[in-house]
C-alpha positions as CSV (number, residue, x, y, z in Angstrom):
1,X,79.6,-17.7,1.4
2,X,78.2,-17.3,5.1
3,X,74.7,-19.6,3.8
4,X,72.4,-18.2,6.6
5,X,73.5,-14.0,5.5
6,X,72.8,-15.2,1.9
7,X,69.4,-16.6,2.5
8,X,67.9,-13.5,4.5
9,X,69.5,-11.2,1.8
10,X,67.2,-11.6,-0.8
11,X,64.2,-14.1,-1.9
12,X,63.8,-14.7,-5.8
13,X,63.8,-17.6,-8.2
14,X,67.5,-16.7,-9.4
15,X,69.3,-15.6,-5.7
16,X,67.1,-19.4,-4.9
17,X,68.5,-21.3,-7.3
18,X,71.8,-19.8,-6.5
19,X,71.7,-21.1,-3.2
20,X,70.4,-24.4,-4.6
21,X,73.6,-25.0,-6.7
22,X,75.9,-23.6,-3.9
23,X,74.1,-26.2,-1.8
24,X,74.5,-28.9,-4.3
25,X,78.5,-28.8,-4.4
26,X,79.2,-30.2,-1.2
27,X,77.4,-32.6,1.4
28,X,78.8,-30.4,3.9
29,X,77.0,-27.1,2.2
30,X,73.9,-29.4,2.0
31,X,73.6,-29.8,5.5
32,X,74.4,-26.2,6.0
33,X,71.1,-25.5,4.2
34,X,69.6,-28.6,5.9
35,X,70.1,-27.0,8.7
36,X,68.4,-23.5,7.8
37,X,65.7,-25.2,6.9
38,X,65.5,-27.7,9.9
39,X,66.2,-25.3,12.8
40,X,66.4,-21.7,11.7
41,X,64.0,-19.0,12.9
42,X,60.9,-18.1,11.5
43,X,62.2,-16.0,8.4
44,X,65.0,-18.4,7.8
45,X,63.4,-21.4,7.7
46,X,61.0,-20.0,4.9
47,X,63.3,-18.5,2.8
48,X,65.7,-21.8,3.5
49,X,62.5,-24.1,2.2
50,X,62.4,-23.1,-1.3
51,X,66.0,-23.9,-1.9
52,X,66.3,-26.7,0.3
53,X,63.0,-27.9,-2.6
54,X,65.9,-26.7,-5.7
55,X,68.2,-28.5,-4.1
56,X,66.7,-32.0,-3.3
57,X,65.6,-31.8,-7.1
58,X,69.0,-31.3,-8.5
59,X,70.5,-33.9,-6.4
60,X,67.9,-35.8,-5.0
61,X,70.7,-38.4,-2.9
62,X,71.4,-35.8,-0.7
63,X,68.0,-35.4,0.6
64,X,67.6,-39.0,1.8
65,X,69.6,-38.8,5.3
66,X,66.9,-35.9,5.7
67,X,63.9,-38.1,4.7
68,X,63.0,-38.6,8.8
69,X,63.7,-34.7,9.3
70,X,61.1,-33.8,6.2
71,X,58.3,-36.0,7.6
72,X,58.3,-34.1,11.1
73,X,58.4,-31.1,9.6
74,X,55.3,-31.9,8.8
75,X,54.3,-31.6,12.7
76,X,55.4,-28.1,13.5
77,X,52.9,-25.6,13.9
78,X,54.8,-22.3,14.6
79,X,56.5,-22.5,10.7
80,X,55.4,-20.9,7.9
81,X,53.3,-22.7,4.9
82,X,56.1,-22.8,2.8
83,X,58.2,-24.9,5.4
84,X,55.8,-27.6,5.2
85,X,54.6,-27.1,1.1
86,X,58.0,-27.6,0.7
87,X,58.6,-30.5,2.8
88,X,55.8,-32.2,1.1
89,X,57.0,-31.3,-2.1
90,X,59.7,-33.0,-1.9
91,X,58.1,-36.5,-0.3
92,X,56.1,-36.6,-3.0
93,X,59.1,-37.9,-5.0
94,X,61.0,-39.9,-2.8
95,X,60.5,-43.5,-1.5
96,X,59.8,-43.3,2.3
97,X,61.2,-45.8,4.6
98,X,58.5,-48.1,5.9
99,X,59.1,-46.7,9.5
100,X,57.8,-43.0,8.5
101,X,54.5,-44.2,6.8
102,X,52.1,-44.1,9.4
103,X,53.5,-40.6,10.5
104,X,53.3,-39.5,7.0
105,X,50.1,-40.8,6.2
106,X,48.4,-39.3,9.4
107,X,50.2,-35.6,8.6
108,X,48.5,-36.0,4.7
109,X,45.5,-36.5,6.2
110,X,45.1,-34.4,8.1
111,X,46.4,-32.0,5.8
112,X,43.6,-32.3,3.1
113,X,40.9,-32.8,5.6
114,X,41.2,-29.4,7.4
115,X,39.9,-26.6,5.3
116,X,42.4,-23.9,5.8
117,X,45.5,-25.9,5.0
118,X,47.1,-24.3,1.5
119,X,45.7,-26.2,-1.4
120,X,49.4,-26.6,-2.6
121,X,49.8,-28.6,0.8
122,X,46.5,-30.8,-0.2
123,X,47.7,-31.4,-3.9
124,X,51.4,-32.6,-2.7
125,X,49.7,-34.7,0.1
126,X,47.3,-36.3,-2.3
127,X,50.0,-37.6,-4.5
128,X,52.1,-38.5,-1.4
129,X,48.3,-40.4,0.1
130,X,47.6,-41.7,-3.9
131,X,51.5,-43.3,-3.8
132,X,51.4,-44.8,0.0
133,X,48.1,-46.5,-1.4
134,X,49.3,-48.8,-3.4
135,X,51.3,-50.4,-0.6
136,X,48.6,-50.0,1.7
137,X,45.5,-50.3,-0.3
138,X,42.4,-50.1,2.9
139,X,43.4,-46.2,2.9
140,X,42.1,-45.9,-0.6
141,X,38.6,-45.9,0.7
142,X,39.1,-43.5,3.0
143,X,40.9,-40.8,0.8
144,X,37.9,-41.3,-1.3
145,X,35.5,-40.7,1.2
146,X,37.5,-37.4,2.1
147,X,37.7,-36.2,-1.1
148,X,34.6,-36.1,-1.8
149,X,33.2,-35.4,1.4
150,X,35.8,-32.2,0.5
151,X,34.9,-31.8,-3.6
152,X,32.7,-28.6,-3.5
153,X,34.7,-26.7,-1.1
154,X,37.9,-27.3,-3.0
155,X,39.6,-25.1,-6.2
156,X,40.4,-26.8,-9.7
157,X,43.7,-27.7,-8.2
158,X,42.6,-30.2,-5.8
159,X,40.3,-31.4,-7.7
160,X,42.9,-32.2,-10.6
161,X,45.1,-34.1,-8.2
162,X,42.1,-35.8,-6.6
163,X,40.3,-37.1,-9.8
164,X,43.1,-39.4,-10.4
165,X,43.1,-40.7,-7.7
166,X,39.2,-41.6,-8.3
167,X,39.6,-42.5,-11.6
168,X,42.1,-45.2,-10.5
């Protein structure tokens, strides 16, 4: 299978999960679609996101020499929304080397502070803000602040993420 043909041929939840699984057999395939995801054009890079999410969540010890790649994802501004809802997806679950925090935590941020980010985005990078809170509890404050400073202009989605982090 030529990965990067595959990808751009069709994008649904079964020709995804396809990849996913053909991406999961080898750590060699992995980084094939690693590197779809990481450095492919526009179109490729979307379409590589979603299974590049399949795959991290079927075998989530191949996505940890990617952890550092993920996180600056986060920075790009010329990739589509699903590049980075995927990339925060993902962090959501993993444990992030101490190193990475600070970038992560300023991305997250940033992220559910700005109005026109995706509210998939926000609800990922709550969790990701809620979890990297407990290591570093003076941001709690501050994520409170934001949320609420954010509450009324926020959908239900958010707002379900964000009232547990409240409530706790």
């Amino acid at each position: 299978m030529i990965l990067k043909e595959e990808i751009l041929k069709e994008h649904n939840k079964e020709h995804v999960l396809k990849i996913a699984a053909y991406a999961c057999s080898s750590k060699k395939r992995f980084k094939e679609l690693m590197n779809c995801y990481l450095q492919g054009e526009y179109r490729l890079s979307q379409r590589a996101a979603w299974s590049m999410s399949w795959a991290a969540k079927q075998k989530p010890e191949m996505i940890i020499p990617y952890i550092k790649e993920l996180v600056q994802q986060l920075q790009r501004k010329n990739v589509h929304n699903s590049v980075i809802r995927n990339s925060v997806r993902v962090l959501q679950d993993l444990n992030i080397p101490d190193d990475l925090h600070g970038e992560l935590m300023n991305s997250c941020f940033n992220f559910i502070e700005t109005p026109t980010t995706p509210v998939a985005i926000k609800a990922f990078s709550l969790t990701i803000l809620q979890k990297l809170s407990l290591q570093y509890p003076e941001i709690k404050q501050e994520l409170k602040l934001i949320i609420e400073e954010r509450w009324e202009h926020e959908t239900p989605a958010f707002k379900s993420r964000a009232k547990k982090i409240i409530c706790s």
